[in-house]
N, C-alpha and C positions, 0 to 999 in steps of 0.2 A: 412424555418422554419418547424420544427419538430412537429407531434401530437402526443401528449405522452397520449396513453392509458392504463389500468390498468385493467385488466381482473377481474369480479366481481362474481370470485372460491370461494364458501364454504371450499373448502380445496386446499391448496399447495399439486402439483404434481411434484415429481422429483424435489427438491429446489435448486434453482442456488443459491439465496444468504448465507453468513454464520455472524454468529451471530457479532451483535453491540462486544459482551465481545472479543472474538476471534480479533478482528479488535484493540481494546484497547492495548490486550495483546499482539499483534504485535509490536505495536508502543514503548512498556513501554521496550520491549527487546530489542532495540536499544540502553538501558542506560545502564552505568558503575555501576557494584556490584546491579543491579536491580535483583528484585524477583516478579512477577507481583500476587496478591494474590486474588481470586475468592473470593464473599462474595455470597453463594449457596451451593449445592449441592457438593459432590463430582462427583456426574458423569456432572455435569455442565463443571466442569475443566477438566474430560478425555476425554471429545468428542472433547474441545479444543486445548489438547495436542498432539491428535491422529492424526488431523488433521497439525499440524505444525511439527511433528517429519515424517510425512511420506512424507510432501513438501522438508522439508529441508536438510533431514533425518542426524540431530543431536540430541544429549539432549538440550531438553528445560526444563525451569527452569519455574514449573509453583506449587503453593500454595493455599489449598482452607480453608474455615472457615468451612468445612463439617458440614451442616446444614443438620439437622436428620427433621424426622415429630414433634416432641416435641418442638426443639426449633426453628422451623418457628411459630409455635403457639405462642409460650412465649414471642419469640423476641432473636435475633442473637448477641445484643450490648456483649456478655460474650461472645460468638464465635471470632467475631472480634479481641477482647480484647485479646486473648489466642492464637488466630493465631498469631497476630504480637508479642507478648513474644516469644512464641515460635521460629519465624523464628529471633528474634533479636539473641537468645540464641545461636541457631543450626547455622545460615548461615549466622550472622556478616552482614547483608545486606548495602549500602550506600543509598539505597532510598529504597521503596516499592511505587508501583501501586497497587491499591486497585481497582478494577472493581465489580460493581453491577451485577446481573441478573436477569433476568426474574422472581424468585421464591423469593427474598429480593424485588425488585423492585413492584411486585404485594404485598407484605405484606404489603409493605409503611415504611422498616427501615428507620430511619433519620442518614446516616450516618455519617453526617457532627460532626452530635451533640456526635454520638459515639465516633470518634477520638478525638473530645475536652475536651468531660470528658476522655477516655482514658489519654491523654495527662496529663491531670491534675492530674490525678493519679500515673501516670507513668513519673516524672518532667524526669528519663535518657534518654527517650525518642524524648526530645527537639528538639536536634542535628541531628536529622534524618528526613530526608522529605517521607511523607506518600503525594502519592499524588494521590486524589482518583475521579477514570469517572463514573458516571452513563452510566449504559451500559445495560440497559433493551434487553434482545432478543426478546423480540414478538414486536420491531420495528426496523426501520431502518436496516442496514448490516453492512457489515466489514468497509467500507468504512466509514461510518458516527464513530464508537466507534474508531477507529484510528483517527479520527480527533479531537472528543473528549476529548482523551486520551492527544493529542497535547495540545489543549486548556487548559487543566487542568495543565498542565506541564508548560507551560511559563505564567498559572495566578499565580503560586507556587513561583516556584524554583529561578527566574532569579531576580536580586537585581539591584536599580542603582547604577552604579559608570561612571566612567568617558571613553568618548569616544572615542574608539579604530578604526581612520580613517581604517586602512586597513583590520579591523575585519568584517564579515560577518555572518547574522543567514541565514542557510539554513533551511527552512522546506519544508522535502520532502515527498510524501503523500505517501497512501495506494499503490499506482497504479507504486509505483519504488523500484527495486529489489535491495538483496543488492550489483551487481554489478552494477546496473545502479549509487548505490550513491558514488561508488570507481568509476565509471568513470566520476560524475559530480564533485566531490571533485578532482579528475585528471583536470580536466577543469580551476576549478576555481582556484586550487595555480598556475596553471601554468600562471595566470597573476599577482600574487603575492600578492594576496589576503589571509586573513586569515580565513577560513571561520568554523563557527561550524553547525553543522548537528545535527536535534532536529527532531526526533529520526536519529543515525548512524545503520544503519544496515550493510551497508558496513562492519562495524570491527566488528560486535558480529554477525550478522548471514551468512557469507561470507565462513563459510568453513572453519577450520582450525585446526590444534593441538596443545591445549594447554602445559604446561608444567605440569600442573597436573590438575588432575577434581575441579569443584569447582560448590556448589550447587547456587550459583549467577552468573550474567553475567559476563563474563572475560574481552572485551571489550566494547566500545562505548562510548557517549557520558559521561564525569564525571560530575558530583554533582557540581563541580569545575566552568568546560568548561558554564553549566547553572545558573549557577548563575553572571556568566560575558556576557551572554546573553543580559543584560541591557545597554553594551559598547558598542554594535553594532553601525556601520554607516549607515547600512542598513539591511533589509528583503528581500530574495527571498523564494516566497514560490512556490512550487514544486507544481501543480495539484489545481483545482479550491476549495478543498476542505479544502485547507490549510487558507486559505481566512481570515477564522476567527480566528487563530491564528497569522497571522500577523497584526490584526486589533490590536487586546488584545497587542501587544509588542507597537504598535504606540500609542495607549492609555494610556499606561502603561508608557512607557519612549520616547516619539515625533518620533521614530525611520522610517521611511519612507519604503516603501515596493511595490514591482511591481509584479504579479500573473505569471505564468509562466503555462498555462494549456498545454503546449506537449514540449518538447523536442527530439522528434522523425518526420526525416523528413528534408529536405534540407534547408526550410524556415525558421522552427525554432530552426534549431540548430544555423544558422545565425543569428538571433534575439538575441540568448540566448550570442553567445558570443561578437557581437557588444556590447551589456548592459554590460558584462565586459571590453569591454574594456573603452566604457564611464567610468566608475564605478573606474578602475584602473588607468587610463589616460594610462593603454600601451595599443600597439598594438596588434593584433592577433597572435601568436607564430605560426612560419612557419610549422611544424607539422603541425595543425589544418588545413592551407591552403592544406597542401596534402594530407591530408585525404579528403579535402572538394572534391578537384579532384578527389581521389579514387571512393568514394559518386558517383558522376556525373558519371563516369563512369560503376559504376555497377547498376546502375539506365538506364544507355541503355540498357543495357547489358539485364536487366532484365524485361523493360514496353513491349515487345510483351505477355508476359506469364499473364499481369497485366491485359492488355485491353480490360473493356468489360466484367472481369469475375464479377460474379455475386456471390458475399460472405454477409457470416450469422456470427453475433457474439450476444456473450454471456459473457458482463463481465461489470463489477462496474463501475457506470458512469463516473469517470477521465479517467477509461484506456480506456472506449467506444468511448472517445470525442479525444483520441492524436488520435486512431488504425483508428477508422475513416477518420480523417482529413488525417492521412497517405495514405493509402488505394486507397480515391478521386485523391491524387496528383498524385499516379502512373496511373490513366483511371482505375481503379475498380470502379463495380457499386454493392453499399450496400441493398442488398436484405430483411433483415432483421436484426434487431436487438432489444433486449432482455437487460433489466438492471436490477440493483436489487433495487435501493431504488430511491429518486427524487431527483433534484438537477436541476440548474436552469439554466445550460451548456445543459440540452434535448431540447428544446426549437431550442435552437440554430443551433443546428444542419442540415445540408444540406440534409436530406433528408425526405420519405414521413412522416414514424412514428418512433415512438420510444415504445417497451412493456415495463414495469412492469411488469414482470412476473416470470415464472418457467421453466423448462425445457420443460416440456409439450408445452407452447404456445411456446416454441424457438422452437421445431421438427417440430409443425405444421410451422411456417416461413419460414422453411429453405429451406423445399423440394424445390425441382431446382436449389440449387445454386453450386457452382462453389468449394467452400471453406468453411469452418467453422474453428472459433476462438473462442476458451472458454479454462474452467479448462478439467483435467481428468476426470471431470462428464460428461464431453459431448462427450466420447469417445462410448459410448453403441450407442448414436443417428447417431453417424459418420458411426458404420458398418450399421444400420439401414438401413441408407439413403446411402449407400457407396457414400459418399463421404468426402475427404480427410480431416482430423482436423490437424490444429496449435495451438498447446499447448501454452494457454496464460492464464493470473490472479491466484487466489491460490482456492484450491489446486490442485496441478502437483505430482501425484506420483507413474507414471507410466513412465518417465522418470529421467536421472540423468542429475545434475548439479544446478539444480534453483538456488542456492545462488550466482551463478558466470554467471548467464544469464544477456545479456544486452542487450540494446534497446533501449539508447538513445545516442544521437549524433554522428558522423560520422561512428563512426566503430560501435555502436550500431542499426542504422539504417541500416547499409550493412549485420549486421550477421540478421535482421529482414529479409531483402529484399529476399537474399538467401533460407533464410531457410521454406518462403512461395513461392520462386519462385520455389523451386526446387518441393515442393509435384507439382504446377500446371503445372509444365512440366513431371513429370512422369504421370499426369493421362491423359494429354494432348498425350504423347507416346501411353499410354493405347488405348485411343481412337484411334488413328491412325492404333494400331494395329488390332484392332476390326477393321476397315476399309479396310483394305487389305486382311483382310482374308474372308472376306465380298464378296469382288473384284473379 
C-alpha cells in the first residue's frame, strides 16, 4: 500500500498537471460534428488549443464565450446565449460541449439555468444537444474534466430503447490514445462484437486527411451511435476513472459493467480478452494467440535491460497505475512517482509513496534513477539529471506521431517494451563505455 502525500507549496513549481477544461475538451472531440465551447476568457481556450495542436499537431476545433472584465461582473448568461447562436449559424454543429472554468466557475454562473432559458428562447435549438461539464481549473486536472465530460455525456445523450445483445459501450479514459482505441476497437470486433466508443478518438483525432476542412469534428462518435447507448448489453470502461460513467449507464438503463484499469502488459491483456470472449461466447482469434507468443518473446528478449533499474514517473493517476503495474512485471523497481490529482487506485499501489505534486518535487524524486516517464515537460529535468526520458501522457511535442502511438495489448505492449528497452540499453552501452575507457 501506497502513502500518498501532497506537498504543503504556497505556489506550484514547474506544473505537471493541465487543466480539468483541457481534459473535458479532449473527451468532447472524440464526438461527431462536436465544437467544444469555453464559457471564459479567451486566452482560457488558447492555452487550451495551444496545447492540443502542438500534441497532436492538427486543427482543433475549439470555441470560447470571450468573457471581457465587464461581463464577468455583470454575468456571461448573454455570452453563452450568442456563442451558441453564433456557432449554430457559422458551423452547423450536431452537439456542442460547453466546459466551465476557473474565472465563470469562481463568479458562481448557473449554467444549467442559462441553457434552459436559452433553450426556451431559442425553441430551433431543441434538436441539438448542448451538453455541458463543470470544469473548474483551480481543481482537480485532465484526468478528472475528461471524466466529467464522459459523465455529462451518457447523463444527456443516450435514450432507452431495446437491447442490442451484440452491442457494446466502451468507455475509454484520459489515459488511451487515439491509437490505443483503433487497437482496442481492433480487439473487440474481431470477436464480433459491436461496440461504440464514448469518446472515439481513434477517428477524430488519429491523423488524417479529410476531404475538405470543416470547422466541427469530421469523425467520431455520432449523436446517433449515443443516443443507442441505452441498447447496450453491456459496459467496459477503459481506466478506473471511467467508473462513474459506467455507474450513471447502469442506473440509467440496468446495463452491467466491469472496470478495466490496464490493458498494458501480458496479464491484462489476457484478462481483457478472455472477458470477450465470455462476453461473445467465441473464442480468442488465432492472431491474438501469436501476438500473445510475439509478447513472450520480446519480453525475454527485453527483462535483462528491465531488472532492477530504478525508474521515476510523472503522469495522471490511470496512466500511473497501468505504467506501474507494467514496469513491476518486467523486475523494474519504482523509485518515484509524482501524480496530479487523487484517486483511490494511489493507495493501491505496490509501492512506498505516491506525490501530489509538480515538477519540482518529481526532480527532487528522481535523482538516481535509471529512467524517467512523463510529458515533454519533463524533458529540461531529463538533461538536468542526464538521464534517459520516455515520452508518455499529453502534452508530447517534441516528438512525432502521438495520435497513432499505442500501448495497449500485444503489439502495443511490445512497441512500449522496445521503446523503453532500447534508451536502457544505450545508456546501459554508455556506461560500459565509460568503463573501458576507464580500464
Amino acid at each position: 500500500m501506497a502513502i500518498v502525500t501532497a506537498p504543503n507549496k504556497p505556489v506550484t513549481v514547474n506544473p505537471l498537471k493541465q487543466s480539468q477544461a483541457l481534459g473535458a475538451s479532449l473527451a468532447f472531440l472524440g464526438l461527431k460534428g462536436m465544437i467544444p465551447l469555453f464559457h471564459g476568457s479567451q486566452g482560457c481556450t488558447a492555452f487550451a488549443k495551444v496545447v492540443l495542436v502542438r500534441h497532436f499537431r492538427e486543427a482543433i476545433p475549439l470555441a470560447t464565450t470571450a468573457m471581457t472584465e465587464v461581463t464577468t461582473i455583470l454575468g456571461g448568461e448573454d455570452n453563452v446565449e450568442q456563442a451558441i447562436l453564433t456557432l449554430v449559424e457559422k458551423s452547423q454543429p450536431e452537439i456542442i460541449g460547453l466546459c466551465s472554468t476557473g474565472l465563470t466557475e469562481t463568479r458562481g454562473d448557473d449554467i444549467e439555468r442559462f441553457l434552459k432559458e436559452i433553450r426556451e428562447r431559442h425553441p430551433e435549438l431543441d434538436r441539438l444537444p448542448i451538453v455541458f461539464a463543470p470544469t473548474p481549473d483551480f481543481k482537480g486536472a485532465l484526468q478528472d474534466g475528461f471524466a466529467v465530460a464522459v459523465e455529462s455525456i451518457v447523463k444527456e445523450v443516450p435514450r432507452l430503447c431495446a437491447t442490442r445483445i451484440e452491442q457494446v459501450t466502451i468507455l475509454a479514459g484520459s489515459s488511451f490514445t487515439p491509437g490505443d482505441v483503433q487497437e482496442i476497437k481492433e480487439m473487440v470486433t474481431a470477436f464480433g462484437l459491436v461496440p461504440i466508443f464514448v469518446p472515439d478518438l481513434g477517428a477524430s483525432l488519429d491523423g488524417h486527411l479529410e476531404d475538405s476542412y470543416s470547422a466541427i469534428t469530421a469523425s467520431g462518435t455520432t449523436v446517433a451511435q449515443l443516443k443507442e447507448v441505452g441498447g447496450s448489453a453491456f459496459t467496459i470502461a477503459l481506466g478506473e476513472s471511467m467508473r462513474g460513467a459506467a455507474q450513471i449507464l447502469q442506473e440509467r438503463f440496468g446495463i452491467p459493467f466491469e472496470v478495466f484499469g490496464q490493458l498494458t502488459g501480458l496479464e491484462p491483456v489476457d484478462e481483457f480478452l478472455q472477458a470477450l470472449a465470455i462476453l461473445s461466447g467465441n473464442s480468442v482469434p488465432e492472431k491474438y494467440r501469436r501476438q500473445r507468443r510475439q509478447l513472450q518473446d520480446a519480453m525475454l528478449d527485453t527483462h535483462f535491460y528491465f531488472g532492477a533499474k530504478r525508474v521515476s514517473l510523472a503522469l495522471e493517476p490511470d496512466l500511473l497505475w497501468s505504467t506501474v503495474h507494467f514496469l513491476q512485471s518486467m523486475g523494474a523497481q519504482i523509485h518515484g512517482a509524482v501524480t496530479t490529482t487523487r484517486s483511490p487506485l494511489l493507495e493501491q499501489l505496490l509501492i512506498k509513496s505516491v506525490t501530489i505534486g509538480d515538477l519540482e518535487d518529481f526532480e527532487e524524486l528522481a535523482a538516481g534513477s535509471d529512467l524517467l516517464i512523463g510529458n515533454s515537460n519533463v524533458g529540461a529535468i531529463a538533461k538536468r539529471l542526464s538521464i534517459p526520458l520516455y515520452r508518455l501522457g499529453l502534452p508530447i511535442y517534441d516528438r512525432l506521431g502521438n495520435g497513432q502511438f499505442t500501448k495497449v495489448g500485444y503489439r502495443g505492449t511490445m512497441e512500449l517494451l522496445f521503446g523503453m528497452g532500447n534508451l536502457l540499453l544505450e545508456a546501459e552501452e554508455e556506461r560500459v563505455k565509460h568503463f573501458h575507457g576507464d580500464w
